[in-house]
C-alpha positions, 0 to 999 in steps of 0.5 A, a space after each residue: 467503536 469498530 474499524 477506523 480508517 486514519 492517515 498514518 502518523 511516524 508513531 505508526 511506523 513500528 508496526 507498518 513494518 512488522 506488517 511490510 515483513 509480514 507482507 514479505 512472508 506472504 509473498 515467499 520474500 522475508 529476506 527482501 525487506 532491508 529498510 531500517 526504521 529509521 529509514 522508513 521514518 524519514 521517508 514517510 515523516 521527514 522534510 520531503 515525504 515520499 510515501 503516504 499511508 492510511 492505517 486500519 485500526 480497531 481499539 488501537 491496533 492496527 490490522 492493515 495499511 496502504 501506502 501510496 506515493 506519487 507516480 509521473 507519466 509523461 503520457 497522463 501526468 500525476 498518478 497514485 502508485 499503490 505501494 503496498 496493501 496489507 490487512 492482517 491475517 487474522 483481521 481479513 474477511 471483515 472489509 478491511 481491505 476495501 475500506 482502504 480502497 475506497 479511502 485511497 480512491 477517495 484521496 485520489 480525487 481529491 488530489 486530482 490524480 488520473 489512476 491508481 497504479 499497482 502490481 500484483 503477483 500473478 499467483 496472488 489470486 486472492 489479491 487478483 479476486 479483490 482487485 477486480 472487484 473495482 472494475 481494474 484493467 491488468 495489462 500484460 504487455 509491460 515487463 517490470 525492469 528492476 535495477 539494484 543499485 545497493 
């Protein structure tokens, strides 16, 4: 049946947060995941969704997600912010990864978006290495502002 490539559904949110925490162990911060299930839930599947996902999944596993949501610049108007993009480990090397690339390349067509935004760790050459094979302009004049409000 091989490697499907679907938007993700509330039934799938189980295991995109075991794979955000599996992301977060990657990037040396498990601690830094705080949002409930719950949470999660609503924020993607309630009233007013604010993320989106598709799932890579294989005989009804999912071994990767990328979630998105919508970003406003007042300079070029609606673009993709590319949240999070996760293949499993054991899954990687098999084109995962660029499946749901292209996939979130594809759906920002259809909705008219200018770009697809992102971040990546400096150190993250893996990711580095991947992105650029998409032709991708990392900028360094920006310095990312955080404030934690909780």
């Amino acid at each position: 049946m091989g490697i499907q490539i679907r938007r993700a559904v509330s039934e799938d949110c189980p295991r995109l947060l075991e794979l955000v925490k599996e992301l977060a162990v990657y990037e040396r911060a498990p601690e830094e995941v705080t949002v409930s299930l719950k949470h999660f839930v609503d924020s993607g599947f309630g009233e007013q969704p604010v993320w989106w996902a598709f799932v890579a999944e294989e005989n009804g596993i999912i071994l990767g997600f990328a979630l998105y949501y919508i970003r406003y610049s007042t300079w070029k108007g609606q673009a993709m912010y590319l949240e999070d993009i996760l293949v499993t480990e054991q899954a990687r090397g098999k084109g995962i990864g660029k499946m749901l690339f292209d996939k979130l390349i594809e759906e920002a067509k259809e909705k008219n978006f200018n770009r697809i935004t992102w971040q990546v760790l400096e150190w993250n050459e893996p990711a580095i290495n991947f992105y650029k094979k998409y032709n991708t302009n990392f900028d360094p004049e920006w310095i990312n502002g955080i404030i934690d409000i909780n």
